[in-house]
Residue, then its C-alpha position, 0 to 999 in steps of 0.5 A: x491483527x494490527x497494521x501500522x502504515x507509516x511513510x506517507x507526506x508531501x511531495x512534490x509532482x515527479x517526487x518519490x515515497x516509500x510507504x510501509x506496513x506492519x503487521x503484527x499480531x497473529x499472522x496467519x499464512x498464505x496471505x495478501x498484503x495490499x495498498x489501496x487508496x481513497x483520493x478525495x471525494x472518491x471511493x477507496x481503490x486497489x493500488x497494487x497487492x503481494x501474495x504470500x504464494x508465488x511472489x505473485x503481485x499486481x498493479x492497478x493500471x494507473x499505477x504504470x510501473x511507477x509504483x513497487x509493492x514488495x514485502x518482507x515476511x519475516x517482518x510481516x511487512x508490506x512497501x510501496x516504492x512511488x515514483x515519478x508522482x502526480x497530483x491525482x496520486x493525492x490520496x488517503x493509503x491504505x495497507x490490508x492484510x487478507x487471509x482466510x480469516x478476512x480482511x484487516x485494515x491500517x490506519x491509512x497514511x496521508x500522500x499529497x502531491x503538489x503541482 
């Protein structure tokens, strides 16, 4: 499985941006598909996550209904909407794809908020 996360930049405090995941490979089902991020200096840490089963997703409570993760299966890609970002939203992001196999990693794409 390869995740490609794309999306990532420079914006603004109070900016948005939309990150996107694909995987491709071979994909297996049911699966998760989540985003995590590494701030600075700091250890990587779940953002919010969507499971294939039941739509069911979840949110770190940093996030505070700013961000939207969604996904679009028949794509077997993975979004997170940000909006209304701060400068402790800079970090490295990462999408994984979690499956009963393991887990699988992207590349990770930059976001930096300035103030």
């Amino acid at each position: 499985v390869q995740l490609q996360a794309s999306g990532g930049g420079l914006v603004q405090a109070g900016g948005s941006l939309r990150l996107s995941c694909a995987a491709s490979g071979s994909i297996v089902s049911p699966n998760l598909m989540a985003w995590y991020r590494q701030p600075p200096g700091k250890q990587r840490e779940l953002v919010a996550a969507t499971a294939t089963v039941g739509s069911v997703t979840n949110y770190a409570d940093f996030v505070q209904g700013r961000f939207t993760i969604s996904r679009d299966n028949a794509r077997n890609t993975v979004y997170l909407q940000m909006n209304r970002l701060k400068p402790e939203d800079t970090a490295v992001y990462y999408c994984k794809l979690a499956d009963r196999r393991g887990n699988f990693w992207g590349q990770g794409t930059q976001v930096t908020v300035s103030s």
